[in-house]
N, C-alpha and C positions, 0 to 999 in steps of 0.2 A: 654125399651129394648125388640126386639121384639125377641121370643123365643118359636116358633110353626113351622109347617111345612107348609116349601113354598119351590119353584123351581129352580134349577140354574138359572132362566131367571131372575125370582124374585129377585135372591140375587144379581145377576147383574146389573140391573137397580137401587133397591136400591142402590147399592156400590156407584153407580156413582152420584145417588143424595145426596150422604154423602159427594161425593168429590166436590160440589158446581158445578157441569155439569147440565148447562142449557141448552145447544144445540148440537142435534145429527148430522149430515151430512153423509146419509146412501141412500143404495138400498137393497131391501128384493129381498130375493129367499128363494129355500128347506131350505137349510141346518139353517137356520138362521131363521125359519116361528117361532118358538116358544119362541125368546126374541123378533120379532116384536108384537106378541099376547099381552106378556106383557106390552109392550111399548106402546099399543094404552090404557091401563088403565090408565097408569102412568100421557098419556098427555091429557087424559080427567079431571084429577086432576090437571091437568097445575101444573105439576110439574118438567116437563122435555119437551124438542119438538124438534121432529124432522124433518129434511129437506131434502125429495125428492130428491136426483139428477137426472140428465139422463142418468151417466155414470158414475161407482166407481171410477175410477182416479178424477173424480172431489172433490169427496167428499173427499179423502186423500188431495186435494189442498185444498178445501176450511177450512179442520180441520188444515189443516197448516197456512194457513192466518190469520184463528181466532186465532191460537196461536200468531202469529207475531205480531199482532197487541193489545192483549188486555196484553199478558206474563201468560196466564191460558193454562192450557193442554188442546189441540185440540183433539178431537173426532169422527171417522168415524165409520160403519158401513157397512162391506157385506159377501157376502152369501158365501159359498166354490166355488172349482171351479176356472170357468173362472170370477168371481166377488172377487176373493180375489186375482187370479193374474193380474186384471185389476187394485188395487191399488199399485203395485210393482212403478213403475213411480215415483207415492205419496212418498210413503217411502222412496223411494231413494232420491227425492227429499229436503223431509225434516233429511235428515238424514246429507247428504252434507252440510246444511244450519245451521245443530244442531239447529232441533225444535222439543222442545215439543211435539209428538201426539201420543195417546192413540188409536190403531188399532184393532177392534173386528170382527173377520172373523166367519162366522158360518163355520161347519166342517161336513163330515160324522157323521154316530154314530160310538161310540168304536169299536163294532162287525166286522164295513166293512172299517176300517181304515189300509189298505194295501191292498186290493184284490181288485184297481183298479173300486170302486162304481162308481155310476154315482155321476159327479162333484165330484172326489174326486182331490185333489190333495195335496203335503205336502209344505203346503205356509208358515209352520213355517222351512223346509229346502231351499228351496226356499228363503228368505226371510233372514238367519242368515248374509249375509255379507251388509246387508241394515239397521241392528236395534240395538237398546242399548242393548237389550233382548227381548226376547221372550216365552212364555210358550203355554204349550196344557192345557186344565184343563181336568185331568184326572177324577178329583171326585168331585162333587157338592160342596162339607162341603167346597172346598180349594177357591171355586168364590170371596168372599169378601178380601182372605187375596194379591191372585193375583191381584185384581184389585190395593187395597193399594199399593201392592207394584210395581203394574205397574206406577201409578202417581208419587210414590216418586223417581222411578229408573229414568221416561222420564227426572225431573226434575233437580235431582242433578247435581251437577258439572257439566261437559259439557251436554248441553241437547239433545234429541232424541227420536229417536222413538222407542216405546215400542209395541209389537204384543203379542194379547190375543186370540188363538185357539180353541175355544168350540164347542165338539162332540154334535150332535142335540139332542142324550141322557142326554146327562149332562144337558141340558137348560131345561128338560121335567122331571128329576129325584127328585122328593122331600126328603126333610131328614130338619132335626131340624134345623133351622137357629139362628147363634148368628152371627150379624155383630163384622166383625173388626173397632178397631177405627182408623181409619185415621192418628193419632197422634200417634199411637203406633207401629210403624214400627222398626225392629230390623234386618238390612240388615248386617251382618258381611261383605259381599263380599263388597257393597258400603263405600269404602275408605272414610275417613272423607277430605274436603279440610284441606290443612294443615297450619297451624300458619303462617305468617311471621315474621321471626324473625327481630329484633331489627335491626340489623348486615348488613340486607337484602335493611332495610328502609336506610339507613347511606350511604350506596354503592351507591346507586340510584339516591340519592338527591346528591351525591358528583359528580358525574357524569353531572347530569341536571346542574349544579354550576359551572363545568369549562367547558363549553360548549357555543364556541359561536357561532353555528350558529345547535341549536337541532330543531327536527321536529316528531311531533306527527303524530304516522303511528296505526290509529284506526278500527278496523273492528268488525265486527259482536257480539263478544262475550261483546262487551260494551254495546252497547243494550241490549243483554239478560241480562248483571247484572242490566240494569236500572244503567249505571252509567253518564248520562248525565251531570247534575250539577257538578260532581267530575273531569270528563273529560276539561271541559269550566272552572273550575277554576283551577285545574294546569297551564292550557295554559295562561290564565290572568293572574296568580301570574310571573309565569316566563318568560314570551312574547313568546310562542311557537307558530309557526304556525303548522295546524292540516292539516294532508290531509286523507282521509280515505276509505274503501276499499268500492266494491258494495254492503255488506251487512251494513257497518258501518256509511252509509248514512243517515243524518238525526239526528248524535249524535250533532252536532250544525249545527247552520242556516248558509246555503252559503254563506249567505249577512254579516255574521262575520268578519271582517276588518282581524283576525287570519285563516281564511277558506281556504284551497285551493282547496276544491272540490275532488275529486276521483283521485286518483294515474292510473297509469297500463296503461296496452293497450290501451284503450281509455279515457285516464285519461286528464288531463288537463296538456299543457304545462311547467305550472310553478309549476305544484306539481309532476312531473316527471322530472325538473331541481331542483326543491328542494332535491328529494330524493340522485339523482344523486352528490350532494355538498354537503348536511349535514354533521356535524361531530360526531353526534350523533342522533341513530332513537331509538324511544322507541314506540316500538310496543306494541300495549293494543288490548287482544283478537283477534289476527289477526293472519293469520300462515304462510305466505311469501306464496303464492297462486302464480303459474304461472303466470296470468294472471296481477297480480302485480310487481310480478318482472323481468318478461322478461328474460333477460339474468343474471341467479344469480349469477354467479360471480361478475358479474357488477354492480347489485343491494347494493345503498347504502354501495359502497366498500371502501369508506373513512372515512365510520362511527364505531365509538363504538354504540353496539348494548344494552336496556335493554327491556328484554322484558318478559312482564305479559300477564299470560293466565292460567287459568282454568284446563286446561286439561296436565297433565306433558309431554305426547307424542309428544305434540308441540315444547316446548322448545328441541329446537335443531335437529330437522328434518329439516330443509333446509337453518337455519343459526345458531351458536353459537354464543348467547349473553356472552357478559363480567358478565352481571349482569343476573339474571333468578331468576322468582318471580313466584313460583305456585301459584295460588289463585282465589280469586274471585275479579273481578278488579275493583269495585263499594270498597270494605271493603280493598283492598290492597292502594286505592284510597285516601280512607279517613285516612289510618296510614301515607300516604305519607306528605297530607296536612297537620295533625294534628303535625308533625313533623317538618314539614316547619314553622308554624306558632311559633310554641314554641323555634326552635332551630337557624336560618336562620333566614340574611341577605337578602334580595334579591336584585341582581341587576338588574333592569328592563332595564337599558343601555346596557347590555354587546351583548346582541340580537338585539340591534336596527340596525348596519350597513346591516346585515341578514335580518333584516322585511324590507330596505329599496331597496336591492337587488331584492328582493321575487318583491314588489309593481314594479320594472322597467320590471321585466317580465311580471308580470300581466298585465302591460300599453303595453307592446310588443309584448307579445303573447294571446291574446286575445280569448275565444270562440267565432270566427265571423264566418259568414257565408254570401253569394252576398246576401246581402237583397235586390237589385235592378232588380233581378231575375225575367222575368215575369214571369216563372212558381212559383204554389204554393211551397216552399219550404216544409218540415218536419220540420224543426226548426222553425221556424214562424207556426205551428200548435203548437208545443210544449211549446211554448214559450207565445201563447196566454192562454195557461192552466195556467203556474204560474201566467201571470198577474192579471186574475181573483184569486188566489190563493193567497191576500195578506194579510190575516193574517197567511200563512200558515195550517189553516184547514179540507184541505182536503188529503184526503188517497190516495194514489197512488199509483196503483197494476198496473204491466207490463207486458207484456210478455217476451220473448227473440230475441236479432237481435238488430238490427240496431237502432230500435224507444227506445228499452232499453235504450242504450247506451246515444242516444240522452238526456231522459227523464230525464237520472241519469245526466248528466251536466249542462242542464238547468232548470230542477227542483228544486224549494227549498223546505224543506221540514221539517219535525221535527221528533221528535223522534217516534219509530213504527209506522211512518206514510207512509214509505217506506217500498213497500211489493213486491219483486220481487227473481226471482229462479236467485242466482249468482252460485254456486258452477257445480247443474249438470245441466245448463240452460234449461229447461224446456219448449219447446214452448208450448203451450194452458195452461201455468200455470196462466197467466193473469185474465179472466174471473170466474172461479171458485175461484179463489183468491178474487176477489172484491164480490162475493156472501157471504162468510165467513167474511169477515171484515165488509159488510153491515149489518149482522146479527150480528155481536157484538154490531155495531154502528149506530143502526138504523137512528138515526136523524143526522148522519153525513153525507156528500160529497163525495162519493167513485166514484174514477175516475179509470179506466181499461185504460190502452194506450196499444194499439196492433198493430199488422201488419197485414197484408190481409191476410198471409199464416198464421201465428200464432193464428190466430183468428178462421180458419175454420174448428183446431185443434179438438177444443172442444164446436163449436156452438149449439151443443143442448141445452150446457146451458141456450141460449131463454129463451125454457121453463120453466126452473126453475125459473129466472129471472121473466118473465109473472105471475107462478102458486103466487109465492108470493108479486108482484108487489113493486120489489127492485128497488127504485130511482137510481141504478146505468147509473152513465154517460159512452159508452161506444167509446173513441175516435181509427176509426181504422185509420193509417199510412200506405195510399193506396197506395205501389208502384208498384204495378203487378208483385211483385218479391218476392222472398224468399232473402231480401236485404241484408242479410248481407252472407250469400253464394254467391250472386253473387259478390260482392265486390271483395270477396277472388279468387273469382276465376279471375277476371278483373286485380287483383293483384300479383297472382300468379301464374296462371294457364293459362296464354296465351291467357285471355278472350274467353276460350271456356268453354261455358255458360252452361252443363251438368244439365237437370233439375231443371233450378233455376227458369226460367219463369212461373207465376202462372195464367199469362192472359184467358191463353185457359181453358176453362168449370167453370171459375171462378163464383159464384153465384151473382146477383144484391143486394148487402146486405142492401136495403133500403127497395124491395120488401120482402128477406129474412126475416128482421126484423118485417115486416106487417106480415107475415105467422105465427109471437107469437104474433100479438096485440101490437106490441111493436113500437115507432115514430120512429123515422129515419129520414135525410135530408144527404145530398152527398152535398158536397161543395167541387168545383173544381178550385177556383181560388182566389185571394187575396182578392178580393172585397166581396167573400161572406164569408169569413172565419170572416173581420173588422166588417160587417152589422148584421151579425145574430147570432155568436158564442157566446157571454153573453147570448141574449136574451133565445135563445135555453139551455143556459146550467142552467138557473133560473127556468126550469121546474122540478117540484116535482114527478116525474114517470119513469122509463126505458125511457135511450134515446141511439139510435144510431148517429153518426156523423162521416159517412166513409169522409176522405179526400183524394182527389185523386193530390196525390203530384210528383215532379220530379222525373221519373223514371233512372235517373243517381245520384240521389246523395249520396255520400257519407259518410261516418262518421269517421271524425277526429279531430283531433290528431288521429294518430295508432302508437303503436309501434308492428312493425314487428318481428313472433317469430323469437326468436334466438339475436334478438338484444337487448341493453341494453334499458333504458326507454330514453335516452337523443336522441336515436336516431329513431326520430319520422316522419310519413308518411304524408303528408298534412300535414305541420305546415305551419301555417301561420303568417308571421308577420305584424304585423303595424305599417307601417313607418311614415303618418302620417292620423290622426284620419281620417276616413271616406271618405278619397280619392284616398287611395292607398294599394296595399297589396304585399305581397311577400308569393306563395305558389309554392313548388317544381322549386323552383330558378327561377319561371316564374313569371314576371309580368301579375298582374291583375285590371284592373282598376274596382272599383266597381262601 
């Protein structure tokens, strides 16, 4: 027990090596100089370590990645100022997403804490419509008990981001240190999740039971519980097919005979004919998101709804379930199963003429694309990443646009191993994201997919990338566009193309990439994509690989706002395999 006098820096850094924080993701300035002081002892004892960024937005990305990816509380660090509302972006970002991260902003000192100091600014006012909570620490003695309860608040129940404000006095002030334990947190305000009752489990399963043609509508909040196994075997017990939202990616594998890949806007064909037909959707961790339901009236308007989620605020904001399940959806998971198994029949028949409907869509409406295309398409870039990608393996962080979109349709992928901004789409969230996830996972595969515009976001990253020589692979989706504003605007706007072209002062991102020491190759055309893309992507070191692909193409399926999901933009059919298509009532021969 340590019990002498140390510093609020002290008691800070400790706190955070009590909370099992390995990794920092920070920039130093004034306000913050005196827990970097401490910080450089701490990782001389390689007890803690931290990472450089170039830019605080980065470091709120990449403490958000490492939370996505590992399910531990992410971690940044920066100074007052313009360094703590450079990570605003970060927080907002991961607050949309409900992720974990632990935010430590240095502050003025007390004395000049409203008279306008230099870099002063109030980024815990600033900041209250972006976080779970947030605190100033007023007095040294309260450092350990805020941290405590900053980890327990990001984590509970729905998760988020939690902000820690410290006056440069407070970090320099000594006074008698007793840590808090960790384990001992006493939040009256943090609501306990609540029980599911008996009554709750009975409803649900009697529902799933007269149901024949139900569809599992999964999002995000199932990952955070880690309810993967739970999810995949309800759907096997009772033949459900699953289709799930852009953050709920990855709770089973594409290639799942029950899969139907991503709902919504640019969801998949036949998992936007599902939704649109079911008679029952039981949504897990998912909050009917615009983006998935298009036009809500419309949305799954044939169905009895049941639906579990974490957070009570959800239930019932933008659809009333029959049935509503507060909880945690991993433990409401297992009462459901455990029920099933003890109490229930199951008829694995009653959903077969439904899976066998689903399968003529899937044969009919296909994710195809003119593979006969001389130019290099984006889906044949995308498409050669999963092929290398077959035990599923590798991580895969995104930016926002079009290559997202793509990435999320063709990529298969596993659980946390999908790391992309769906809620406030985030462009330059890609790269700083696969920094954070390679530092969790050193000896793994982290793949960044980005877009020319979303890439030049936040390329300083380089650097960082260089300073620690992260095998990240980084694939850019070179269409000289900001693709998917152009799109919209080709769609909606009369193709008047209002700064979407990024051609002009664009940088050579191969030379680019040499200016951090870092490889790089450009590949413009089919034949080099077939010939060198393994060989190139078997290297153990920072690699670039800009593709310079069709600058017309598009990304579909779309469902257009306002419309329902059945009524989708570029559908394509297939009349017969590999010879013929049907796209906007226009024949296309491939």
């Amino acid at each position: 027990m340590i019990n002498h006098k140390k510093n609020g820096a002290f008691a800070l850094i400790d706190s955070l090596v009590r909370h099992g924080v390995k990794h920092i993701f920070g920039y130093p300035g004034g306000a913050i100089l005196p827990i970097y002081d401490e910080l450089y002892l701490w990782e001389q004892k390689n007890l803690i370590f931290h990472y450089l960024v170039r830019h605080e937005q980065a470091a709120a990305h990449a403490a958000d990645a490492y939370a996505r990816a590992t399910g531990k509380v992410g971690v940044c660090f920066a100074t007052s100022g313009p360094g703590a509302t450079n990570l605003v972006t970060g927080i907002a970002t991961a607050q949309m997403d409900s992720i974990p991260i632990v935010v430590i902003t240095g502050q003025v000192a007390r004395p000049f804490i409203g008279t306008d100091a230099f870099q002063e600014t109030d980024i815990f006012g600033i900041t209250l419509p972006i976080v779970k909570h947030s605190y100033v620490v007023r007095n040294p003695r309260d450092m350990s008990r805020i941290v405590a309860e900053a980890f327990y608040i990001s984590k509970h129940g729905r998760p988020g981001p939690v902000l820690i404000d410290i006056p440069k006095d407070v970090s320099l002030e000594t006074f008698h240190y007793i840590p808090t334990n960790p384990n001992e947190i006493d939040l009256p305000g943090c609501r306990p999740i609540p029980q599911t009752s008996y009554k709750q489990i009975i409803q649900a399963v009697s529902l799933i039971q007269e149901s024949n043609q139900p569809l599992l509508y999964v999002g995000g909040g199932a990952i955070s519980s880690d309810a993967y196994k739970e999810v995949k075997l309800l759907a096997e017990y009772f033949e459900i097919p699953i289709t799930t939202t852009l953050m709920g990616k990855g709770i089973i594998e594409d290639t799942h005979p029950l899969s139907l890949g991503m709902l919504g806007m640019h969801g998949t064909a036949y998992a936007n004919f599902a939704v649109s037909e079911c008679d029952l959707l039981i949504a897990l961790g998912a909050r009917f998101d615009d983006r998935v339901t298009g036009k809500l009236d419309e949305f799954a308007c044939k169905a009895k709804v049941i639906h579990i989620d974490i957070d009570p605020a959800e239930i019932g904001k933008n659809r009333i379930p029959q049935v509503a399940i507060i909880g945690d959806i991993k433990v409401v998971l297992k009462q459901i199963l455990a029920y099933v198994e003890q109490e229930c029949q199951i008829d694995k028949q009653q959903t077969q003429s439904w899976l066998e409907r689903i399968r003529h869509w899937k044969e009919d409406y296909p994710l195809s694309f003119n593979e006969d295309s001389v130019q290099l398409l984006p889906q044949e870039v995308i498409r050669a990443i999963n092929n290398l990608n077959t035990n599923i393996s590798f991580f895969i962080t995104t930016d926002v646009g079009q290559h997202q979109m793509w990435a999320a349709q063709l990529i298969n992928t596993g659980p946390r191993k999908w790391i992309s901004s769906a809620g406030l789409g985030t462009m330059g969230y890609g790269l700083p994201a696969a920094i954070g996830v390679q530092i969790a996972y050193p000896d793994s595969t982290v793949v960044c997919i980005t877009g020319d515009a979303s890439f030049q976001m936040n390329c300083q990253e380089l650097s960082t990338i260089a300073q620690y020589k992260l095998p990240i692979k980084i694939i850019i989706i070179n269409n000289f566009w900001q693709g998917m504003v152009r799109q919209w605007q080709q769609a909606f706007y009369g193709e008047r193309y209002s700064h979407s072209n990024m051609n002009q002062g664009m940088p050579d991102f191969v030379q680019l990439a040499k200016a951090f020491g870092i490889k790089a190759i450009c590949i413009k055309n089919k034949y080099e994509l077939h010939s060198s893309f393994e060989k190139f992507f078997a290297i153990k070191e920072p690699l670039i690989i800009d593709c310079h692909v069709s600058k017309e193409e598009n990304c579909y399926p779309m469902v257009a706002p306002g419309k329902s999901n059945s009524q989708m933009i570029g559908l394509i059919k297939q009349l017969k395999k590999n010879t013929l298509f049907i796209k906007d009532e226009k024949f296309i021969e491939s």
